[in-house]
Every structure is written in C-alpha cells, then in structure tokens.
KOLRO-698854 format. One line per field, with one value per residue (C-alpha): z, x, y. Coordinates in steps of 0.25 Angstrom, whole numbers. Each point is the difference from the previous one (the first is absolute). Layout:
REM residues N
Z <- [Z;...]
X <- [X;...]
Y <- [Y;...]
This chain:
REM residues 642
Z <- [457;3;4;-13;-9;8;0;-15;-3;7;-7;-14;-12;-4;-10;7;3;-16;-3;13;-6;-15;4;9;-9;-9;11;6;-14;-4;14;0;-13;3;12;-6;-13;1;14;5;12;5;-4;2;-9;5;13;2;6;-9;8;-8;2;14;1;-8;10;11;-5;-2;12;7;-8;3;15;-3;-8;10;9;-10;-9;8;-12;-11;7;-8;6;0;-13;-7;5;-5;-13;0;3;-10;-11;3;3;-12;-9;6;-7;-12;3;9;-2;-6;-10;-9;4;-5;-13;-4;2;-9;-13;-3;3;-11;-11;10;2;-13;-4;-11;12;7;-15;5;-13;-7;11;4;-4;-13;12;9;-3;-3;8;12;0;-3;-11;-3;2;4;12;4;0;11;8;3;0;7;-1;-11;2;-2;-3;-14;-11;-7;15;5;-15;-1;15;-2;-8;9;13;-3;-5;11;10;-8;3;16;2;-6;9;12;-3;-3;14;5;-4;6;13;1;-1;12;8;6;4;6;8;5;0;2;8;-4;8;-11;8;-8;1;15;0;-11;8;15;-7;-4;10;6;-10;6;14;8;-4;2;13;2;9;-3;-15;2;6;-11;-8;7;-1;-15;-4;10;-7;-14;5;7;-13;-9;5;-2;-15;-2;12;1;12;8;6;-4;5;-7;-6;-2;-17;-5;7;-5;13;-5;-10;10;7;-11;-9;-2;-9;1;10;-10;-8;10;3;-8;10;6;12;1;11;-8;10;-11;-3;16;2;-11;2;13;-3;-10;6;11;-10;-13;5;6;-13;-9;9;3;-14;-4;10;-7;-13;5;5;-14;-6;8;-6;-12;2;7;-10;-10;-8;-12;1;14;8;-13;10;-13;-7;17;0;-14;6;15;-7;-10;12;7;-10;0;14;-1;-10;8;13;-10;-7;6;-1;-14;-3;7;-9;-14;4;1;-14;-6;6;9;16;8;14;-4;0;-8;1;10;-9;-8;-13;-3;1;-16;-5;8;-8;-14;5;-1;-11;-9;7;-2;-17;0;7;-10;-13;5;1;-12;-8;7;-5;12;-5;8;6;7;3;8;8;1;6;7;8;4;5;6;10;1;5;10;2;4;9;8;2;5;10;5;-5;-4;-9;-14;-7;-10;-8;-10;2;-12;-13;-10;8;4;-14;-5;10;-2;-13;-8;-8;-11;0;-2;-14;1;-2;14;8;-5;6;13;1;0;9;11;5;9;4;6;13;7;10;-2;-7;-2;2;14;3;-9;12;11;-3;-1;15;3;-5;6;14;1;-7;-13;-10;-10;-14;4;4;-14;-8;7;-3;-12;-3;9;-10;-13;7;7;-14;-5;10;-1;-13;1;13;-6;-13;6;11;-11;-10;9;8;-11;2;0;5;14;1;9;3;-13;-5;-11;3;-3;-13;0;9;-10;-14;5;3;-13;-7;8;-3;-16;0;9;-2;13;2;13;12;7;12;3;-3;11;10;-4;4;14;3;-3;8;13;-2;-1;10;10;-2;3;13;5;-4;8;12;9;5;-13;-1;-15;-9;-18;-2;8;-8;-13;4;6;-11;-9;5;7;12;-4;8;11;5;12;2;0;10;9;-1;1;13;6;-3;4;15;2;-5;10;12;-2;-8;-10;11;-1;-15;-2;9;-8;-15;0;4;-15;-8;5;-6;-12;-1;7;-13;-10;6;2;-15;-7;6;-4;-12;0;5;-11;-12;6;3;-14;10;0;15;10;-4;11;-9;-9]
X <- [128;-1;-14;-4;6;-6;-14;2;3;-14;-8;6;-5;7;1;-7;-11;-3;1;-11;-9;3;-4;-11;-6;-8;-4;-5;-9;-4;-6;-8;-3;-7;-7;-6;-3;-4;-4;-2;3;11;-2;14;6;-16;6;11;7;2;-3;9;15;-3;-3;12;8;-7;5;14;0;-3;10;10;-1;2;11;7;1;7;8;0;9;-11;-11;-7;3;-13;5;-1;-12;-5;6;-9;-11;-1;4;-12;-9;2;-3;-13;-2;-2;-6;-10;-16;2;12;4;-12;-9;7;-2;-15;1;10;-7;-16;-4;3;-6;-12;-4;-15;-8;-9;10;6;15;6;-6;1;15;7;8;5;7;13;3;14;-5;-13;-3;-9;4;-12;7;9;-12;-10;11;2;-13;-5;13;3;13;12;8;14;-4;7;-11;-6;13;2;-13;1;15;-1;-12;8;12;-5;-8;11;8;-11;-2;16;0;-13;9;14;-8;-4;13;4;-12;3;15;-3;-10;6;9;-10;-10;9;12;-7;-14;2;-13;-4;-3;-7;-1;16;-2;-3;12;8;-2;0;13;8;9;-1;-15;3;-3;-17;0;6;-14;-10;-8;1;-4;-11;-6;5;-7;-12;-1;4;-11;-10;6;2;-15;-7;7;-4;-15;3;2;-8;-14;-5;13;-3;7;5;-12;3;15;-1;-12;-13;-13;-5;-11;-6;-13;1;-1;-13;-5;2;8;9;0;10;9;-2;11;9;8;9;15;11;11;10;11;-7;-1;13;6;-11;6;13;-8;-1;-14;-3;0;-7;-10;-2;0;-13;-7;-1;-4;-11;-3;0;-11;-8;1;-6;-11;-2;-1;-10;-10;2;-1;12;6;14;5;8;9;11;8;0;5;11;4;1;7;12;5;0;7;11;1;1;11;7;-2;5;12;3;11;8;-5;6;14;-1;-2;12;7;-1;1;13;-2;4;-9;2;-5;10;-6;13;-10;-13;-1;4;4;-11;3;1;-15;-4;5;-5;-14;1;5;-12;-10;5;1;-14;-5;5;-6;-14;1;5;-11;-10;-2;2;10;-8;-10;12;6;-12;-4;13;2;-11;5;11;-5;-10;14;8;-12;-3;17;-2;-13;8;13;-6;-13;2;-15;-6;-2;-9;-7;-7;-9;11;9;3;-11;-13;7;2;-14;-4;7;4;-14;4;-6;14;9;1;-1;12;4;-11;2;15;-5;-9;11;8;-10;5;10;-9;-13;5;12;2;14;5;15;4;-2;6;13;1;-4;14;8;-5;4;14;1;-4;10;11;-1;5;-11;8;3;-15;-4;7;-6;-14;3;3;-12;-8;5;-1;-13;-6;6;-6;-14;-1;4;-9;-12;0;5;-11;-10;2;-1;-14;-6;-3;-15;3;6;6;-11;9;5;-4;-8;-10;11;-2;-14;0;12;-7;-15;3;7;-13;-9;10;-1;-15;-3;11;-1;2;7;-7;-1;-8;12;10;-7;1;13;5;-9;10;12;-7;-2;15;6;-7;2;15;0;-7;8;12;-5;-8;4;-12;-3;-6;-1;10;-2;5;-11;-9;5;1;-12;-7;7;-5;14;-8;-10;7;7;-8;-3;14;5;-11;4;15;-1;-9;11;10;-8;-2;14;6;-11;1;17;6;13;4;-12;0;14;-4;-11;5;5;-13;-5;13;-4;-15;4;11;-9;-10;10;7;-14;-7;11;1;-14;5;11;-11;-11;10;7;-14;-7;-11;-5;5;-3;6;2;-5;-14]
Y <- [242;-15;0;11;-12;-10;6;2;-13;-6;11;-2;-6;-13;-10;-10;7;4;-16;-3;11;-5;-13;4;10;-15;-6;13;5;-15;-3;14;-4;-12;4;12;-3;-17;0;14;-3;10;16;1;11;9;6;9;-8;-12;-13;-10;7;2;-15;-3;9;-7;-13;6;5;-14;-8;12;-3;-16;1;10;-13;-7;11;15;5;-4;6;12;13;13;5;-13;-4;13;-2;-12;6;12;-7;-11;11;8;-12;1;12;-4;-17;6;4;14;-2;-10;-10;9;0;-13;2;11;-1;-14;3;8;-10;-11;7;8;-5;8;6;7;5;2;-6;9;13;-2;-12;8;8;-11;-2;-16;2;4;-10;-15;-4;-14;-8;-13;6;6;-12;-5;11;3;-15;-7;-13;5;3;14;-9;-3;7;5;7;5;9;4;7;5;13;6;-4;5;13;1;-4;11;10;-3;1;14;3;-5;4;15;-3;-1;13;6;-6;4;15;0;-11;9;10;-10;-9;8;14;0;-15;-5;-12;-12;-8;-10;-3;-3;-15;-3;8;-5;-13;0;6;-9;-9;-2;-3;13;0;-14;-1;11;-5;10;-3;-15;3;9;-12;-9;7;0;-15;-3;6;-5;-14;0;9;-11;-12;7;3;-17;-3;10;-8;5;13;14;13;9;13;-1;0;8;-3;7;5;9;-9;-3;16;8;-6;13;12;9;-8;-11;7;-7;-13;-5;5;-10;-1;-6;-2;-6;-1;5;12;4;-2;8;12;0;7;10;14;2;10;-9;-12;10;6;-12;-7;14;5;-16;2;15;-8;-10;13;5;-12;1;15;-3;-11;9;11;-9;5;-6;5;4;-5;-2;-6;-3;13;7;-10;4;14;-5;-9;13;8;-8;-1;14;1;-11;9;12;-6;-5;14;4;-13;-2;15;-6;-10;8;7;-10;-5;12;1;11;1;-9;-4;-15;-11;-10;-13;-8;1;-12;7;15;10;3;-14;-1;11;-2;-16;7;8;-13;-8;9;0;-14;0;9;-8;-12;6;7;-13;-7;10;11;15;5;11;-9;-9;12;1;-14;-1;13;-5;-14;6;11;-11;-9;13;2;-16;1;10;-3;-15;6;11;-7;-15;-3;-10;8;-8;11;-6;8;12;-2;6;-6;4;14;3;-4;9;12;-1;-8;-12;9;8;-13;-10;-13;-6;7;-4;-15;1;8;-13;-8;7;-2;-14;10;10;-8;1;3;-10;-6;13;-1;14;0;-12;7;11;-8;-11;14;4;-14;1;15;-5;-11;5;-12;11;6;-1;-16;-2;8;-11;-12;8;-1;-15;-1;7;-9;-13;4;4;-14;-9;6;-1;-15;-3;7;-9;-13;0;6;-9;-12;5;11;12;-3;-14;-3;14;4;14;3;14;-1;11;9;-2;1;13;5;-5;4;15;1;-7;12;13;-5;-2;12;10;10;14;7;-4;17;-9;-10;11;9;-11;-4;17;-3;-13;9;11;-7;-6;14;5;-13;-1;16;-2;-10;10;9;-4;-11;-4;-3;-15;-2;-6;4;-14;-7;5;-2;-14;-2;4;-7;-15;-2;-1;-9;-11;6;11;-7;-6;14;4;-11;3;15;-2;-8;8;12;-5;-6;12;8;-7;-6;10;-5;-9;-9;2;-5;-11;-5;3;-14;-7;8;-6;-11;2;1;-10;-11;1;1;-15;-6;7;-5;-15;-2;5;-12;-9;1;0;-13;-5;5;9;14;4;11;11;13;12;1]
C-alpha cells in the first residue's frame, strides 16, 4: 500500500508543475517564433519529435540534478517533468510551421497584395469576411514593413476580433480532438499496445527524474557524436573556410550523374544523414523504415518513366497519396471497430464491458463533445460564408487525414509531413470547383493556413501525452485539464509572439522565415479555380483508386504472410514527400538495425538503443544552442534540418 501511494505520488500531476509549464509555455512559443519566422534558423515544430520541449526538458533535467544537491525535497519527480514537457510540447502545435504561423501570412495577404492584374478585389473580396481578416491599411504597412509597433491602440483593435474568433475556432478544432482521442486511446495504448515511438526519448528522459539515461555511456556516446557534428557543421555555416562533415543535411549528390534525359528526372535528389532522423527511425519497425526508403527509391524509378514516355500526367504521386491516406483511415477504423462498437454501447446506455473512470473524460461527454464541436464548427463556416454541405466534406476530410495522421504517429512514429494531401486540392479533384459557389471556395481559401502541411499537427501529439500518462501512472483526466490550459495559453502566447516579432522585423522585412507564400499559394489557387472553373478530374480520380489499391492490398499481405516486407504506411508516405528529407536517414538506421538485430539478437539491440536516444537528443541540445547563439548574437546559425 505504501509503495502504491508512493509510486502515485511521483507519477501525479501537481500544482507546481501547471505553474512551470504555464510559465514555460511563452518562453517556449516566443523563441520558436523568433527563430523561425525572423531568423529561420531552428525547424523546431517540422519533426515529430519537436526539438524545443526536449531541449527545455533537457535543461530541466540538468538543473533537477543541481538542485537535488541543495534541496532533494524540491527536486521534480518523472510525472512533473512530463507534465512540463507536454504542455510545452503542445503549444507547439499551434506556434509552429504548419499552424497558426501560417495564418498570419494568410488572413492579412489578400488585402496587402490585391493589384488590378491579378483582379482579386473584384473576384473574391465581397466573400471575405472582415471579422476573420485584416483590411486596415495602416496595421498592415507595419506588419509587413516593421519598424511599428503591435502595442499601439489602434493595432491591437484592429487585430482583436479576427484573433479571437479564430482562437475560438482552433480551440473547438482541438477540444473536437480531444473527444476523438478518448475513444481510441483506450484501444491503442492498453489493448492493441501500439508502440509510439516517438514517446521513448521524453519517456527514458524522465525517469528517475533524469538520472538513469544519463548515467548511459552508451547514451553519451551517441550524444557526443551529434553535438560534434553540430559544433564542427556550425562553425562552417559562420566560418566556410573551416571544413564540414559533408552529407549530414541535404547534399545534391546526383546533380553532376545524372545530366542526361531520362535520368535527369532525378538529379534534384538529395542525400541527408541527420543524426536526429537516424536515431528516431531506429526504433521504427525493420518493416516500416524498409518500406518508407524502398518505395521513395520506387518513386524515383517512376519519375524517370514518365520522362522517357514522355507522359504529362503520371506518376500523379499526389492524386496515390490522396488515395493511401483514406485508406489508411479506414483501415485505422477497422482495426478500431470493435472497441468503437463498446464504446456506442456505452453511450447508449446498453451493457458494455468498458470501464471508461481512467479516460480523460467519460466516452459520452466525448461523444456529445463532438457532436456540439462539429455544430459549433458547422455555424461558423456557414456565418463565414461556407454552405454547410461542402463544409461537411471539407471537413470530413481533414479529419479523416488527422484520424489517419494520429494513427500512423502512434503505431509507427514517422514524420508525416503531407503536403499537397489535404482537403482543398482533393476536392477540386473529385469534386470540380465548377460544382462549388464562390462564397465557399473563398472560405475553403482561407482555411488552408491549417492544411498545407501537417508537420506539427496537434492531434497526434493529443494521444501521444495520453500514452505518456498511461505508462507512468500521472492519471489521464488530470493530464486532460493541464491540455487544456495548454491549449488557451498556447494559443495566447502565439498570437502575441507572432505579432510582437512581426511587427518589429516585417513580415517582408527582416522575417526571412515568415510565411507569406501561404498567402500567395492560398489566394493564387483561388484566383485560377474562379478564372478557370474545372470539371472532375476521372485521370487523377483513377490514380487516386490505384493509391487505395495498393494500400489495401499491402496492409492485407502483411496480415497474412509473414514474410511479408512491405508496409501500406510506407508507401503512403513516401509518396507523399515525407520522405524527401529522410529517406537516406531511414536507410542508414534501418541497415543498423537490420545487422545488429542479424548478428546480436535483442541483447545487442537493447544494448545499443541508447547510443540512438542519444542521436537524437545530441542534435536537439546542439540545434537549439545555435538557435540561442544567433538570436543573442543577431545571426542566421546552422541549423541541424533542411
């Protein structure tokens, strides 16, 4: 009984762990901030893994080990380290590339960038609506030239209204989210026990308040390895004439191989080593990181295809990922059928063997929690102009990829960065923009700040703190409510970061990293689908069954045969550009793994696994001191990715 309450009490939530991660949570989002949208010097919030919280833990950790010397009683314990951890990590998800920076570059550009050529006064302006955009010529001028400030009066109303209605949006999105994740969390973590490997770093991190992985020499010296190559890599950036360690970021190693046509298709190509990247494909599944670089390798053949036949349309890589992710969400809800049956019975009221007091809320407050989301959803869209038909789709489908995105993350723990595989461009496929009024493709415009990639998406990251809190005992419903002020102070904090640091530098100024081609990319299709009205494209639909195909078909073999070597999820990825930057990363780590595994069994495997934590922790503590380093010194640094 003892040891139960003592065990409970270094697990638990506390107080002063929701203060540490309130008070972290600004420092956390102003500094990604500034680094990628001034400086661009640290893709923090573009991995899996986020790099900033597991410096911040880092540090945490080291000052934990300090303070035992003085104080052992003030000394955080692994719950609240991890309470520290998720809440920073999930203010990532709305201050990183793919979120809430990308909507600054959108709700402002249109009115900055309207000229009598490209005709979008005349085309859409009547359809954007003035509470969720910024038309005021003077708070413009400084936000995209700088030299202003954001704490004038006259700024701070003009940006109010549209921020806190699009703060109000974001927080149904992710309390929806929420829901989602407390009916399958169950299912995936006790019952299925998928592996999340993107948890093992925070978790091994934090046990024993920090002090068991780094007593690892094994870990240090994996460590050591990646701040040598930051430290030696970072001096070149500032210093050229010092040498480097080739090939670690992205290197064009066919540029002067392949001159000719058709194998001029790919010279483009380009080789990495991230240390980061190996160590975290390392704990991936030998099928997985096989099938993530062989079928990137497959995509490169098909390139050169369609060069030598000359063909306009094939590969189509974008319409066969449209077709892998849906299947993939269908797959997840198949695996997840029976539970989700449980589950209905439950709410109804009927006999149910589920037991739902540990999830972080009851299943039916997570059901009518979506059902009152996707109504408050569906008002504000329709306010804002969308007819609620295509809002039902538009939005069927983003949460159909984040269903699938949350899944892929919590079995396999790959990157997921789908760009070009989102709502907008699969509904002008499918559909024909031809089918669709104005007024809702002007809104779906606006929408895609959220859905041009998916890097730092939150929902995954939702799941993954759950696993956390189920693996160490910290109590799911008092994890839930520090997500949540999380959320609303994470939300906060970008918005101030983003326009203090905007204002300041401009967003066509100094902010070398700030996202105005979202608005371009956003505000330029819209111009081309209201010129050129399209039709259903039966080509890209076609190639778009093929991708769902070969998913079904791969995910049924690997069911069936265990010989086996292809995983569906590789190949959705691979040809969804997720791989661009770590295919070769992936081939490294899955040949390591491959040969230890081969010729020393789980023993060696177990061995080594630190030497990989320490990959990836070693990058993270040297990418984000150069990230320290050039802010303090007013440089563009190294930084360890792209």
């Amino acid at each position: 009984m003892n040891t139960h309450v003592s065990r409970k009490s270094f697990t638990k939530v506390t107080g002063r762990a929701l203060l540490l991660g309130i008070l972290l949570i600004p420092v956390n989002v102003y500094w990604m901030t500034l680094v990628e949208v001034k400086y661009y010097s640290l893709d923090g919030s573009s991995l899996p893994l986020f790099i900033q919280p597991i410096f911040i833990m880092f540090v945490c950790i080291v000052a934990n080990i300090l303070l035992k010397r003085i104080s052992p009683r003030s000394t955080l314990h692994q719950g609240e380290l991890l309470t520290v951890y998720i809440m920073v990590a999930i203010s990532c998800t709305f201050a990183g590339h793919d979120t809430m920076q990308n909507m600054f570059g959108s709700i402002a550009h249109p009115f900055r960038f309207a000229t009598e050529e490209n005709e979008w006064q005349t085309l859409f302006f009547r359809y954007l609506p003035s509470w969720l955009t910024i038309s005021d010529p003077q708070s413009l001028r400084g936000f995209y030239e700088g030299e202003a400030t954001f704490y004038s009066k006259h700024n701070f109303f003009v940006w109010l209204k549209p921020l806190l209605f699009w703060g109000l949006f974001f927080l149904i999105m992710m309390f929806m989210m929420l829901c989602i994740n407390t009916l399958v969390r169950k299912r995936w973590a006790e019952q299925e026990k998928l592996a999340y490997p993107i948890i093992q770093l925070p978790l091994r991190l934090s046990e024993d308040g920090g002090n068991r992985l780094l007593k690892n020499r094994m870990m240090w010296m994996g460590f050591s390895i990646a701040v040598a190559i930051g430290v030696i890599n970072g001096i070149n950036y500032l210093y050229p004439q010092f040498p480097q360690i080739p090939y670690i970021k992205r290197t064009a190693a066919f540029q002067n191989i392949f001159t000719d046509r058709p194998w001029s298709a790919i010279r483009g190509t380009r080789i990495s080593v991230y240390p980061f990247a190996v160590g975290l494909a390392f704990f991936l599944p030998l099928d997985l990181s096989f099938s993530c670089w062989f079928f990137f390798v497959v995509r490169l053949a098909e390139f050169v295809i369609a060069a030598a036949l000359g063909t306009r349309y094939f590969p189509a890589l974008n319409e066969q990922a449209y077709g892998a992710w849906i299947a993939l969400f269908f797959l997840a809800v198949w695996v997840t059928r029976r539970h989700l049956i449980e589950v209905f019975k439950k709410v109804v009221g009927l006999q149910s063997e589920l037991d739902d007091s540990n999830e972080p809320m009851p299943y039916r407050m997570a059901v009518i929690g979506i059902i009152g989301s996707l109504i408050a959803l569906g008002v504000f869209v329709n306010i804002a102009g969308m007819a609620l038909w295509v809002a039902g789709i538009f939005f069927g489908i983003y949460f159909l990829l984040s269903f699938a995105i949350t899944r892929v993350r919590a079995e396999l723990g790959t990157p997921h960065e789908i760009y070009y595989v989102n709502p907008h461009d699969m509904v002008a496929m499918v559909g024909g923009t031809r089918q669709f009024d104005t007024s809702s493709l002007t809104i779906m415009s606006l929408f895609y700040w959220f859905n041009r990639g998916y890097r730092n998406h939150p929902m995954p990251n939702q799941i993954e703190a759950f696993k956390l809190a189920e693996s160490t005992g910290m109590g799911n419903r008092r994890l839930w409510i520090a997500m949540l002020i999380a959320i609303i102070v994470g939300i906060i904090a970008t918005f101030w970061a983003n326009l203090d640091i905007t204002f300041r530098n401009g967003a066509i100024a100094k902010a070398g990293g700030f996202k105005d081609w979202v608005g371009r990319e956003s505000f330029g299709r819209l111009q081309r689908w209201l010129h050129n009205p399209t039709e259903p494209n039966m080509v890209g639909i076609g190639f778009m069954g093929i991708g769902a195909l070969l998913t079904f078909v791969m995910m049924y073999m690997r069911m069936h045969f265990l010989w086996w070597p292809f995983h569906p999820a590789g190949y959705a990825l691979a040809i969804s550009f997720a791989m661009d930057y770590f295919w070769f990363a992936f081939f490294v780590a899955w040949f390591l793994k491959y040969m230890i595994l081969r010729h020393g069994g789980l023993r060696l495997h177990r061995r080594v696994a630190p030497l990989f934590l320490g990959l990836i922790l070693g990058d993270y503590v040297i990418g984000s001191t150069w990230a320290i380093i050039g802010p303090l010194s007013g440089l563009r640094t190294y930084k360890i990715f792209i």
